[in-house]
N, C-alpha and C positions, 0 to 999 in steps of 0.2 A: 385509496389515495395514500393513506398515511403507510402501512407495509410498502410499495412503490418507493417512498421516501426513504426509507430505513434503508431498503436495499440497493438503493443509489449512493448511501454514505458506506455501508460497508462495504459495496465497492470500490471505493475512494479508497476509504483505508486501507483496503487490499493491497488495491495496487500499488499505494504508496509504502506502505511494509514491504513489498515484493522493492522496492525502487531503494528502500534503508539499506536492507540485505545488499543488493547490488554495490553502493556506494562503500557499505563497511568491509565488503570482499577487495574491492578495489584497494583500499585504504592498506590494508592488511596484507598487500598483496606487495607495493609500494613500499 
């Protein structure tokens, strides 16, 4: 249960790191 857990936030994180990048390219790019 508990590894399950962990590995559903650091997919979150991921994604959301993957989505920062996006936005500071954007920004940068503007």
């Amino acid at each position: 249960m508990a590894e399950k857990e962990i590995g559903k936030v650091v997919h979150y994180f991921d994604k959301a790191g993957v989505a920062v990048v996006k936005l500071s390219g954007s920004v940068a790019v503007g």
